[in-house]
C-alpha positions as CSV (number, residue, x, y, z in Angstrom):
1,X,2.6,-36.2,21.3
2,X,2.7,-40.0,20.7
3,X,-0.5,-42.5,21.4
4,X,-3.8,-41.9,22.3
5,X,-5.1,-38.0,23.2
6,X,-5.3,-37.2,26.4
7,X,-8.5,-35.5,27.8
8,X,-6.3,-32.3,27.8
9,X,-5.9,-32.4,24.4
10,X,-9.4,-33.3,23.4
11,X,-10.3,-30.2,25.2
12,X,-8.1,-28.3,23.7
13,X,-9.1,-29.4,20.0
14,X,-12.5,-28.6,20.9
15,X,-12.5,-25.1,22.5
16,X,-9.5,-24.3,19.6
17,X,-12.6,-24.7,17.5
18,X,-15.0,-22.8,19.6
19,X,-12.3,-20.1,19.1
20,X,-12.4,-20.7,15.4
21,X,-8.2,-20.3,15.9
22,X,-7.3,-24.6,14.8
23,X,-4.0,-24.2,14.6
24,X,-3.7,-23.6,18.3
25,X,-4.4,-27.5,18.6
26,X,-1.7,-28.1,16.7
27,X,1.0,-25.9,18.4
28,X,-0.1,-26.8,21.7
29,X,0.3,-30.4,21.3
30,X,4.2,-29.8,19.1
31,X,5.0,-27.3,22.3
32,X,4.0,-29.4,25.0
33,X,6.9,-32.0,24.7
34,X,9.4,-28.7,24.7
35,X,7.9,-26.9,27.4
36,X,8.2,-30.2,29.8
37,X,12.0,-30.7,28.5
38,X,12.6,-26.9,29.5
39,X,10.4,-27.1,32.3
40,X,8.4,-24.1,31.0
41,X,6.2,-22.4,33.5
42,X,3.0,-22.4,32.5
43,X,2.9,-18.5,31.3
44,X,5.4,-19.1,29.0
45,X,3.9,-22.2,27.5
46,X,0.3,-20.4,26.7
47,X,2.6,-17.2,25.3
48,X,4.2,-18.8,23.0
49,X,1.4,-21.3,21.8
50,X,-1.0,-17.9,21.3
51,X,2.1,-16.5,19.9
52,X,2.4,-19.1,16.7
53,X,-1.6,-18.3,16.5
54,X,-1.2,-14.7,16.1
55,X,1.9,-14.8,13.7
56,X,0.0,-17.3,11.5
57,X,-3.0,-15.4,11.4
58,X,-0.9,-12.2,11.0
59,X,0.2,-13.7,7.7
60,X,-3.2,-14.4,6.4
61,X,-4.4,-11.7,7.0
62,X,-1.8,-9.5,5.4
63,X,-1.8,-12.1,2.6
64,X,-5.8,-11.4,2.1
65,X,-5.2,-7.5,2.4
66,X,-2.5,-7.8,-0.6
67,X,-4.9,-9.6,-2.7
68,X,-7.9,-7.5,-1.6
69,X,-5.4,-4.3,-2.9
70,X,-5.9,-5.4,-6.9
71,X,-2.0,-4.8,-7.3
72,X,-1.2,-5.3,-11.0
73,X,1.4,-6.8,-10.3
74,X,3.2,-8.3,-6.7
75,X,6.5,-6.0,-6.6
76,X,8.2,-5.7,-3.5
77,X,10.3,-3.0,-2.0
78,X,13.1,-5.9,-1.7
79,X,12.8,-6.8,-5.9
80,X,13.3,-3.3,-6.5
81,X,16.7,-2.5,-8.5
82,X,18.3,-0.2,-6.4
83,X,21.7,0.2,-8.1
84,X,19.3,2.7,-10.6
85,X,18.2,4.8,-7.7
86,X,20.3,4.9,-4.7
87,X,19.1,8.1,-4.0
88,X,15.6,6.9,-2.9
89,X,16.9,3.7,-0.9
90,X,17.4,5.9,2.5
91,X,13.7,7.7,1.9
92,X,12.0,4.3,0.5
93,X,13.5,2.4,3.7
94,X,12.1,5.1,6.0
95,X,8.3,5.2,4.8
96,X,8.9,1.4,5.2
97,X,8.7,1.5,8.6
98,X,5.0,2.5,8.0
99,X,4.8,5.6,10.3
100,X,3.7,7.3,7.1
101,X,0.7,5.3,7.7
102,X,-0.4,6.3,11.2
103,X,0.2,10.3,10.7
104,X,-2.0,10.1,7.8
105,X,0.9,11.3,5.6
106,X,1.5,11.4,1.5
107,X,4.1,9.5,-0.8
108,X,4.3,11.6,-4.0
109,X,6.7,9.7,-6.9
110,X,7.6,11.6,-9.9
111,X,9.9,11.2,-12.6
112,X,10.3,9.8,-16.1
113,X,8.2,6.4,-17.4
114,X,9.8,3.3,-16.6
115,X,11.7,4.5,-13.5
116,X,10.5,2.4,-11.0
117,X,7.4,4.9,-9.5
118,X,5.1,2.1,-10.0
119,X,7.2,-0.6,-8.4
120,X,7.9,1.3,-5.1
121,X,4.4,2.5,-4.9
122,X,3.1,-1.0,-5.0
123,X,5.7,-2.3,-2.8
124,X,5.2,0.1,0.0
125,X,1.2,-1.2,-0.4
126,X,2.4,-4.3,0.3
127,X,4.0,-3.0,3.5
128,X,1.3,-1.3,4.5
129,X,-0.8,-4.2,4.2
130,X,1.2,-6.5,6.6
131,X,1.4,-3.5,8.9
132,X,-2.8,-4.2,9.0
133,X,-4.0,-1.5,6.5
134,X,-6.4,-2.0,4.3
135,X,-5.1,-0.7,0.9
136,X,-6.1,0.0,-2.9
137,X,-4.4,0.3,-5.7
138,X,-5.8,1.8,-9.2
139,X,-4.4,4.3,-11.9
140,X,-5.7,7.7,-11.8
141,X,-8.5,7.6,-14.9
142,X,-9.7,3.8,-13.0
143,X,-10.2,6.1,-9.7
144,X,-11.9,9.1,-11.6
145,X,-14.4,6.4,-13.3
146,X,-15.6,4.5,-9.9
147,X,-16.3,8.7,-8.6
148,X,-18.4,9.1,-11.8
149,X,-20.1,6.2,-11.1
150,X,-20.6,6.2,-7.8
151,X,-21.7,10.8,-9.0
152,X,-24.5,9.5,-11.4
153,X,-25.7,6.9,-8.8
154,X,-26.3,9.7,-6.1
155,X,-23.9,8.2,-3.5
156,X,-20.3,9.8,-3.9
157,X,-20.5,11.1,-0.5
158,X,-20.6,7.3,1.0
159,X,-18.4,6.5,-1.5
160,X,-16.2,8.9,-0.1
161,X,-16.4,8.2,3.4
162,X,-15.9,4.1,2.9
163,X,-12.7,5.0,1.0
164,X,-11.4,6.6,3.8
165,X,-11.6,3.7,6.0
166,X,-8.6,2.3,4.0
167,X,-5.3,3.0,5.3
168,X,-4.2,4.1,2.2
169,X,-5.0,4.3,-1.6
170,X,-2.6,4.1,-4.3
171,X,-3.0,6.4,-7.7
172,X,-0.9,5.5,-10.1
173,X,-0.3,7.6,-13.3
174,X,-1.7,10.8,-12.5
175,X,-1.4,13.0,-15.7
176,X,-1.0,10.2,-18.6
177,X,-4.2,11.3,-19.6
178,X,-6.3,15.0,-19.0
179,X,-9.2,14.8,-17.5
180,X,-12.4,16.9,-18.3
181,X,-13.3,19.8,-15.4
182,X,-15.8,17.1,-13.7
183,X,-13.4,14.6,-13.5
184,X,-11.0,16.8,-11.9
185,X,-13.6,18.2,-9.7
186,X,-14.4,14.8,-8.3
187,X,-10.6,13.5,-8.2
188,X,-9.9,16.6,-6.3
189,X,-12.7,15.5,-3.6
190,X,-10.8,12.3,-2.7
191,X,-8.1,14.1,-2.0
192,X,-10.1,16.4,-0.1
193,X,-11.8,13.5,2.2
194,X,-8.3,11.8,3.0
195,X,-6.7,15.4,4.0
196,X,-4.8,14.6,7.3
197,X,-7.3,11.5,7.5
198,X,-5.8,8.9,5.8
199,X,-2.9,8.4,3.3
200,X,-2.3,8.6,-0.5
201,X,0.3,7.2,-3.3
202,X,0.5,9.3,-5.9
203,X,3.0,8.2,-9.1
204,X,3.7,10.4,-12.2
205,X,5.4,11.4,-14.9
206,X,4.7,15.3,-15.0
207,X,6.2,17.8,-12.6
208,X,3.5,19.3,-10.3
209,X,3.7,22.6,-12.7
210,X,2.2,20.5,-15.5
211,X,-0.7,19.3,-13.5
212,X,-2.9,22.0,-14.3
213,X,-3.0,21.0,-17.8
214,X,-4.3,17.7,-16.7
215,X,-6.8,19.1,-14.4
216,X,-7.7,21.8,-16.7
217,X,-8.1,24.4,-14.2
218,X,-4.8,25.7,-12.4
219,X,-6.9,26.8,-9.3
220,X,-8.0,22.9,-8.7
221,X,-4.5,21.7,-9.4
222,X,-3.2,24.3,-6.8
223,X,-5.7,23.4,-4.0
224,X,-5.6,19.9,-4.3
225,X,-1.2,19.8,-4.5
226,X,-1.1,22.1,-1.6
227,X,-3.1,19.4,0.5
228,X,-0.9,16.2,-1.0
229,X,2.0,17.9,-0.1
230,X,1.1,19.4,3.1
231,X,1.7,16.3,4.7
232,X,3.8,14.3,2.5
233,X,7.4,12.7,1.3
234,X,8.1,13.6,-2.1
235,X,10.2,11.3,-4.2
236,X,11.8,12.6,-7.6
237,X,13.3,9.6,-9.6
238,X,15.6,10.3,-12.4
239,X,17.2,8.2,-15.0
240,X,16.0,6.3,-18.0
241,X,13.2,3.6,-18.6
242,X,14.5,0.2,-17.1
243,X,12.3,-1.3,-19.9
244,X,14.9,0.4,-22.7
245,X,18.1,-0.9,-21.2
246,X,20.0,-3.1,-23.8
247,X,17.6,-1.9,-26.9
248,X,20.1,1.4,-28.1
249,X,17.9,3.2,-26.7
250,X,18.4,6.4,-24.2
251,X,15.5,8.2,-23.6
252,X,12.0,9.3,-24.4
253,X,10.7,11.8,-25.9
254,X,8.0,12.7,-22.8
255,X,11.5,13.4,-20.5
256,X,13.6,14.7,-23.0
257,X,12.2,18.6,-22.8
258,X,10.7,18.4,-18.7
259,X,12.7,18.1,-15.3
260,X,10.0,16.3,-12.7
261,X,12.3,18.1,-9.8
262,X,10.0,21.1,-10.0
């Protein structure tokens, strides 16, 4: 609006900052002029200024959950290179929608190193943050090292239970390394506090057979894959490393002697 502010708009500046939400100042004055030329009722000129307010914090907010998730990197379900796994586009696109989310289900992505697990695991974080959940993102052995911690420091158990108010956690590279029978023992008590609470991510490269070697004891592997899976999409990727294309080289020796479609 051209010249000096009306009273109206004075008002308006002030009680946008009462509200701690500026921006409505700003699309109520660049809305007015449109609303007068359409002769908007009155209704429909206070939706759509509270509308701009709640898409731009929408955005902030996700943008603040995305950083907040300690991604190691920002890959999104759109970079992804589908052309090397068309199988998983229809299943990937699904969980995208984010109802996943709200029935407290499991993504489990197996398959060879440099397939893409990472990637899609990451990008449907980012989803799930600008759905409004709070997310985290950490490789298996990081996760097991904050439960030690928070074991020798007496307070797992409230560790446990702020963990679950995230929407969902992300473990990435479960069975790169074996983990000592504590270790497992703990790890298996996350999944044991998010059962049909809240959701998981889980990414490796071993078929579920081989994760009793890295939890050393089949009986924990067993209880703690029949709760992931209870509830829970399992994607099997196939292929070889994206990161060997163009080098001559076809395969490595980790996915050479397993199938992950166990």
């Amino acid at each position: 609006m051209s010249g000096k502010p009306t009273e109206a708009i004075k008002q308006i500046t002030y009680l946008s900052a009462a509200l701690k939400a500026p921006r409505i100042t700003e699309a109520a004055s660049r809305l007015a002029d449109q609303a007068r030329d359409a002769s908007w009722s009155f209704e429909d000129y206070l939706a759509a200024v509270l509308e701009r307010e709640v898409s731009a914090r929408n955005a902030s907010g996700a943008e603040l959950r995305i950083r907040a998730a300690a991604f190691p990197a920002r890959k999104t379900l759109e970079d992804f290179d589908w052309d090397a796994q068309p199988a998983s586009r229809q299943q990937v696109a699904a969980l995208a929608s984010g109802g996943f989310l709200t029935e407290a289900r499991n993504v489990v992505l197996l398959g060879p190193p440099g397939t893409g697990k990472t990637h899609l695991a990451t990008g449907l974080g980012i989803v799930a943050a600008r759905h409004g959940h709070r997310v985290l993102f950490a490789t298996a052995t990081d996760w097991v090292t904050r439960l030690t911690d928070a074991h020798r420091q007496g307070r797992l158990p409230q560790e446990l239970a702020r963990l679950k108010r995230y929407g969902l956690i992300i473990v990435d590279e479960v069975g790169y390394l074996p983990f000592e029978q504590d270790a497992a023992n703990l790890f298996f008590q996350l999944v044991s506090s998010r059962y049909e609470h809240a959701s998981l991510i889980l990414t490796s490269n071993l078929p579920f057979s081989g994760w009793g070697g890295v939890f050393g004891d089949q009986a924990v592997a067993a209880a703690m894959i029949d709760r992931i899976v209870h509830h829970a999409d399992v994607l099997t990727l196939k292929g070889a490393s994206y990161r060997l294309r163009g080098r001559g080289i076809d395969s490595l020796p980790s996915i050479k002697t397993q199938d992950t479609a166990d």
